[in-house]
C-alpha positions as CSV (number, residue, x, y, z in Angstrom):
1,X,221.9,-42.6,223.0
2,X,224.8,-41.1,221.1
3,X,223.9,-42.8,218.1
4,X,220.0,-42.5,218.1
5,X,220.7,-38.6,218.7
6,X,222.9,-38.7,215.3
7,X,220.1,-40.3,213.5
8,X,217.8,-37.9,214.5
9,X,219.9,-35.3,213.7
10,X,220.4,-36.6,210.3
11,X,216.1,-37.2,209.9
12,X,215.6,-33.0,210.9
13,X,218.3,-32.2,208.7
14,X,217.4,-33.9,205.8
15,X,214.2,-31.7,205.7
16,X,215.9,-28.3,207.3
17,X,214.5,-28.6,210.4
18,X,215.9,-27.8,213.6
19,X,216.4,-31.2,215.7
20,X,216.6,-28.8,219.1
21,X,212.9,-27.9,218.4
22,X,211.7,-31.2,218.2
23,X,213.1,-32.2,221.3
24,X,212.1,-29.4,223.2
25,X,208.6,-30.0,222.2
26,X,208.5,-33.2,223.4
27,X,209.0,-31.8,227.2
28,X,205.9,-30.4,226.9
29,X,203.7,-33.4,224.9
30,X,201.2,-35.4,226.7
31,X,201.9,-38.8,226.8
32,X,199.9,-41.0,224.4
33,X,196.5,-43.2,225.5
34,X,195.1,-45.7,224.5
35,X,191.8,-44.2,224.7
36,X,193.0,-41.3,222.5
37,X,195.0,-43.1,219.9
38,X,192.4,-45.2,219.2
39,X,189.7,-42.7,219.7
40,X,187.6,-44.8,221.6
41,X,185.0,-42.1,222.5
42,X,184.3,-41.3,218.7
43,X,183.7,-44.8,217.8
44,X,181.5,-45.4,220.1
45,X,179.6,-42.5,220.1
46,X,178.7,-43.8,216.4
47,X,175.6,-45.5,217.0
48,X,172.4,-44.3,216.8
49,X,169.7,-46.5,216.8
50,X,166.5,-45.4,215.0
51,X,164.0,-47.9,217.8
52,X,164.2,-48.9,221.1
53,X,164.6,-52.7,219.9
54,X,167.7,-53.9,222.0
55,X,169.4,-55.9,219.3
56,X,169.2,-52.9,216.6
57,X,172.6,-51.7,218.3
58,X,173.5,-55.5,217.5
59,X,173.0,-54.9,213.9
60,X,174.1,-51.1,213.8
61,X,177.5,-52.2,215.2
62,X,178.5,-55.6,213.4
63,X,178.1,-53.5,209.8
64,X,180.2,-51.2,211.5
65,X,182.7,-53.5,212.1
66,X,182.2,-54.9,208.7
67,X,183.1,-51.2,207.2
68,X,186.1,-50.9,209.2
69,X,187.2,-54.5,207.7
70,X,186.8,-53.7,204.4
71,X,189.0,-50.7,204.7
72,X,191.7,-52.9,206.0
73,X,191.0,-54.9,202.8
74,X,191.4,-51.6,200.2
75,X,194.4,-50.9,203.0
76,X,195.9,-54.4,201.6
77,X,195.3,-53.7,198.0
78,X,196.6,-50.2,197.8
79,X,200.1,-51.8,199.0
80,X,199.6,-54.3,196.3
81,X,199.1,-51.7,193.8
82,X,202.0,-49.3,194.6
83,X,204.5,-51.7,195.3
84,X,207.9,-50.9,193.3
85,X,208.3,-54.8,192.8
86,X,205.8,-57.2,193.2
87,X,206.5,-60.5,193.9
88,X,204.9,-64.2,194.3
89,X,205.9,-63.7,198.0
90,X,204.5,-59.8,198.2
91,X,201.6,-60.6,196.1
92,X,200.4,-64.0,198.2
93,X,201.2,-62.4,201.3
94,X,198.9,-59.5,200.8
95,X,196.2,-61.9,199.4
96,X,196.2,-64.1,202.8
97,X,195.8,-61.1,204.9
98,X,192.9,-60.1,202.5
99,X,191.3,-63.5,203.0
100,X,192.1,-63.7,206.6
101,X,189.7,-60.3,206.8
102,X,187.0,-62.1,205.3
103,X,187.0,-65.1,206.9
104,X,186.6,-63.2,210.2
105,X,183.7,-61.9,208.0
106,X,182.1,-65.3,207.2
107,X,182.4,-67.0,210.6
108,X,181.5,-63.8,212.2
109,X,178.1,-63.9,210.8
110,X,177.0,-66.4,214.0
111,X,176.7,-62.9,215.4
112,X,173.5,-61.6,213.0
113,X,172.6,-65.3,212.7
114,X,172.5,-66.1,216.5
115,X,172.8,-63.2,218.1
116,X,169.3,-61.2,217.9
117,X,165.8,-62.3,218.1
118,X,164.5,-62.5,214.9
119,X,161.6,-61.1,216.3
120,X,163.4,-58.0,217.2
121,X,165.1,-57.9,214.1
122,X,161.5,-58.4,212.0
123,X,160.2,-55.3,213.6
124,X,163.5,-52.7,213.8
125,X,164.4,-53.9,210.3
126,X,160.6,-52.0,208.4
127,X,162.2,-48.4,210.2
128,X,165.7,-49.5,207.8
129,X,163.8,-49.0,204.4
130,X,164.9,-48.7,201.9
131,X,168.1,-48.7,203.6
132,X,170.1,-51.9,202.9
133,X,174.0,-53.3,203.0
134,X,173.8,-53.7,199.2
135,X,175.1,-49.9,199.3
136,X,177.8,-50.2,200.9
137,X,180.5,-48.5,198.6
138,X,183.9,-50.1,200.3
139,X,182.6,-53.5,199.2
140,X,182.0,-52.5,195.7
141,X,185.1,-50.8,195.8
142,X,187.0,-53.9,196.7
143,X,185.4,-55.8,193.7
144,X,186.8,-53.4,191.3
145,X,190.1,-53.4,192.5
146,X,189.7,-57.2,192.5
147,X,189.5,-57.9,189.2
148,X,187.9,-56.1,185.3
149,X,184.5,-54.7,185.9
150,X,182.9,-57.8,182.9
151,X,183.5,-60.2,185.6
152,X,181.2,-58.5,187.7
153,X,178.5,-58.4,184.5
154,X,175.2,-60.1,185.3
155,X,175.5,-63.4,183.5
156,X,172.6,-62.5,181.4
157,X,173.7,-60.0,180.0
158,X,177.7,-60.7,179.4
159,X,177.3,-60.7,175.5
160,X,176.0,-57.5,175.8
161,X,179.4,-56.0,176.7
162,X,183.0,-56.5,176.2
163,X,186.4,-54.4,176.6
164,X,185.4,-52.0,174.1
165,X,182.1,-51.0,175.8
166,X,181.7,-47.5,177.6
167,X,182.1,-47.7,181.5
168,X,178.1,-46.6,182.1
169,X,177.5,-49.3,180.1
170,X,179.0,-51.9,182.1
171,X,177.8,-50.3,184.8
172,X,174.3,-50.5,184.0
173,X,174.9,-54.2,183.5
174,X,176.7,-55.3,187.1
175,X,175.1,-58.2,188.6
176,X,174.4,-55.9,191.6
177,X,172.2,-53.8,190.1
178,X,169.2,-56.5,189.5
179,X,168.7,-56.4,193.6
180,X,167.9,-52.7,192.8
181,X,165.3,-52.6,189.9
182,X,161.7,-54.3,189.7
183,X,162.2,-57.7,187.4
184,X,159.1,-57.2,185.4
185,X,159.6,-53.5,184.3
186,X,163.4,-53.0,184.8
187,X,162.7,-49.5,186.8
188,X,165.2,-48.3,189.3
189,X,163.5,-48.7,193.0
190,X,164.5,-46.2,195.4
191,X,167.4,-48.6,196.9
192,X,169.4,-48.4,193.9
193,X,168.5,-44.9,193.0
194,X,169.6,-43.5,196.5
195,X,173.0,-45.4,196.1
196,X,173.8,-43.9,192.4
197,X,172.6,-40.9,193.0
198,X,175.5,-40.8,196.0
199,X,177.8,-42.7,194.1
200,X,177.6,-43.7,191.0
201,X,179.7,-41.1,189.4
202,X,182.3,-41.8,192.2
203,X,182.2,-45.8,190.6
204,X,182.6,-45.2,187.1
205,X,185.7,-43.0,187.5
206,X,186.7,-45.7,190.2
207,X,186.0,-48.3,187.6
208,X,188.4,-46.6,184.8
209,X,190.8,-46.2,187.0
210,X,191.0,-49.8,188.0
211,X,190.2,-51.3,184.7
212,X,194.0,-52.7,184.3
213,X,195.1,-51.6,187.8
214,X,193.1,-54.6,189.9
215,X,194.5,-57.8,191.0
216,X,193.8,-59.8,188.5
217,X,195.3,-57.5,185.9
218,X,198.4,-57.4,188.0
219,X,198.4,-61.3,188.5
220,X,198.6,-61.3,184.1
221,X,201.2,-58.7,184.2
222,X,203.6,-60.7,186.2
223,X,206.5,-62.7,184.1
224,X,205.1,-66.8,183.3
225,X,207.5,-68.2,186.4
226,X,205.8,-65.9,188.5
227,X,202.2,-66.3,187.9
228,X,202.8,-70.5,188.0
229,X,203.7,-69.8,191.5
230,X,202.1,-72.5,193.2
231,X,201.5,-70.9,196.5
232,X,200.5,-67.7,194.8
233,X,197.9,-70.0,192.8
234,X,196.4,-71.3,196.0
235,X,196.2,-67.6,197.6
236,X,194.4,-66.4,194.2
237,X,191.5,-69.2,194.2
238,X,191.7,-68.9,198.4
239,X,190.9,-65.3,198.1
240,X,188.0,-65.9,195.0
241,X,186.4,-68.8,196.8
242,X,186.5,-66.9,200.5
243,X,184.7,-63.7,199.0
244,X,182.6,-64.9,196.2
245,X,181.3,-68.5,198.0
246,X,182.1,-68.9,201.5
247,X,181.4,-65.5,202.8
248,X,178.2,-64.4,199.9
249,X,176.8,-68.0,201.6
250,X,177.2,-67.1,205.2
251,X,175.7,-64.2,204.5
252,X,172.8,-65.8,202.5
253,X,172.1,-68.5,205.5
254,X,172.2,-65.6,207.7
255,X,169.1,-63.9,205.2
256,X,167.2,-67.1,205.1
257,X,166.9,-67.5,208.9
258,X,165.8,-64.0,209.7
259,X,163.8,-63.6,206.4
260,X,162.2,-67.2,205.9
261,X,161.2,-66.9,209.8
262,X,157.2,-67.8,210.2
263,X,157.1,-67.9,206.3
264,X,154.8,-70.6,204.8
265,X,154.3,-69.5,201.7
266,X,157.6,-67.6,200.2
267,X,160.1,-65.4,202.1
268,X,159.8,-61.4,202.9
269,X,161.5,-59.4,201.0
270,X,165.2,-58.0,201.6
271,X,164.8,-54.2,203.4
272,X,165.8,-52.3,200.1
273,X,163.3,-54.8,198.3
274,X,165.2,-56.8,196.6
275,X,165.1,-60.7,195.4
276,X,167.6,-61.2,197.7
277,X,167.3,-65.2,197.2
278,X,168.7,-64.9,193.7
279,X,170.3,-61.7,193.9
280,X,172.7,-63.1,196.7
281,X,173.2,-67.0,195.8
282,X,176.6,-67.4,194.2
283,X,174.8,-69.7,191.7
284,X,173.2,-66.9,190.3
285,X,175.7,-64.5,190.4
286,X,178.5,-66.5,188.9
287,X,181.1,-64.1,190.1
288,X,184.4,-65.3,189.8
289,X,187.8,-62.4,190.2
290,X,190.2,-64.8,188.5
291,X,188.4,-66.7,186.1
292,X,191.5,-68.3,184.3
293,X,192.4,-70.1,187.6
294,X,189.5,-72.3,187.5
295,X,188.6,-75.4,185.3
296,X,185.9,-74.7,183.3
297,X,184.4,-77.3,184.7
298,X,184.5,-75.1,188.2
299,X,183.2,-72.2,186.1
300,X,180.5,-74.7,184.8
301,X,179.4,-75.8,188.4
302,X,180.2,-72.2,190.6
303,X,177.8,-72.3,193.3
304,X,175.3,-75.6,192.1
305,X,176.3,-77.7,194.8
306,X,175.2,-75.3,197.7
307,X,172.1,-75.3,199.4
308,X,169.5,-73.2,198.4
């Protein structure tokens, strides 16, 4: 007791604070609940269904959890970022937590695949638009501090831009951003016009900011020994493959069921209307965060051997 009274006394008086205050106070604290340190009636007080469909709080919930899981990812990346040393052990580390997170993600979707009536979801779903989780900002913040905005370029138009380029421009060129316009005429639909006018100045300041300060431009900073760490390797094209394949195609199955259901001709529509069957196939995307860890045979063949 002696000696954790000395320590306190050391912590108060390195600030110049009174230790005897402190421990008075704590006479008089409540003692801690679960219930209030993790806020429990907040939380759940956070759903509010816009129908009377059952499985709408099914949906309204599991994004949820998905926003709280991507926070825990940006959690993960800021340690990354302001570590004082970072190495292969840190940086791997960090990575498989990261991809731990998301594959909770990807098998999790058995809960939107299995776990509502699709035609519950058919009906609740029209009251959503133009409503959609392609704007949901954590996620695109995560990409950016994943790796240089031109990896995230639309393939078509990757000639277009380079490093020299202004940040709107690149912007404007995102593979994201054909879910949001009309394919014939290139105008904005209201989906992608609610989400900049919310956040797109937010993203291109985020975007400079993490335009050498991302994960893959801390990888390339690291000395030769380091980034031919094998195990860091592995936890690199782990974390790449888990976001950009395995999780994008669990949540493209999940689509097709609910969106393909009593189709005969051609699926509906995605709720903020977008193409979602090319918008969201990795073949079309051609995402990759660390391009220079892959063959370019891998690059060649990203996403052609999944189903479509």
């Amino acid at each position: 007791m002696k000696e954790t009274l000395d320590k306190l006394e050391a912590k108060y008086k390195s600030i110049d604070e009174p230790m005897e205050t402190y421990l008075k106070g704590l006479l008089y604290q409540k003692p801690i609940t679960y219930w209030d340190y993790i806020d429990t009636e907040a939380l759940l007080s956070l759903q509010k269904p816009r129908t009377d469909f059952p499985d709408e709080m099914v949906f309204i919930m599991y994004h949820q959890v998905n926003e709280i899981l991507f926070k825990m990812m940006l959690h993960e990346i800021e340690q990354l970022k302001d570590a004082e040393v970072l190495t292969p052990e840190l940086f791997s580390s960090k990575l498989s937590r990261i991809s731990r997170y998301f594959d909770m993600l990807t098998s999790s979707f058995t809960i939107m695949r299995d776990g509502m009536e699709p035609e519950q979801y058919l009906l609740f779903r029209d009251t959503l638009t133009p409503a959609s989780g392609f704007q949901s900002a954590q996620y695109r913040m995560i990409e950016f501090s994943c790796t240089n905005a031109l990896n995230l370029v639309d393939p078509r138009f990757r000639k277009e831009v380079d490093k020299d380029s202004e940040t709107e421009d690149i912007f404007n060129r995102l593979y994201w951003q054909a879910a949001g316009k009309n394919f014939k005429t290139g105008e904005k639909k209201q989906l992608l016009f609610n989400f900049e006018k919310k956040y797109k100045s937010f993203f291109l300041d985020y975007m400079e900011k993490h335009s050498e300060n991302n994960l893959y431009s801390l990888y390339l900073s690291l000395p030769k020994e380091a980034r031919e760490n094998e195990d860091l390797i592995a936890a690199m094209r782990h974390l790449d493959y888990t976001i950009n394949i395995t999780w994008v195609m669990a949540h493209y199955n999940t689509a097709k069921k609910y969106l393909n259901y009593g189709q005969t001709d051609k699926p509906k529509a995605a709720t903020g209307g977008s193409d979602w069957t090319k918008y969201m196939h990795p073949k079309y995307q051609r995402r990759v965060f660390f391009p220079s860890l892959w063959s370019e045979q891998e690059l060649a063949n990203w996403g052609e051997d999944l189903e479509q």
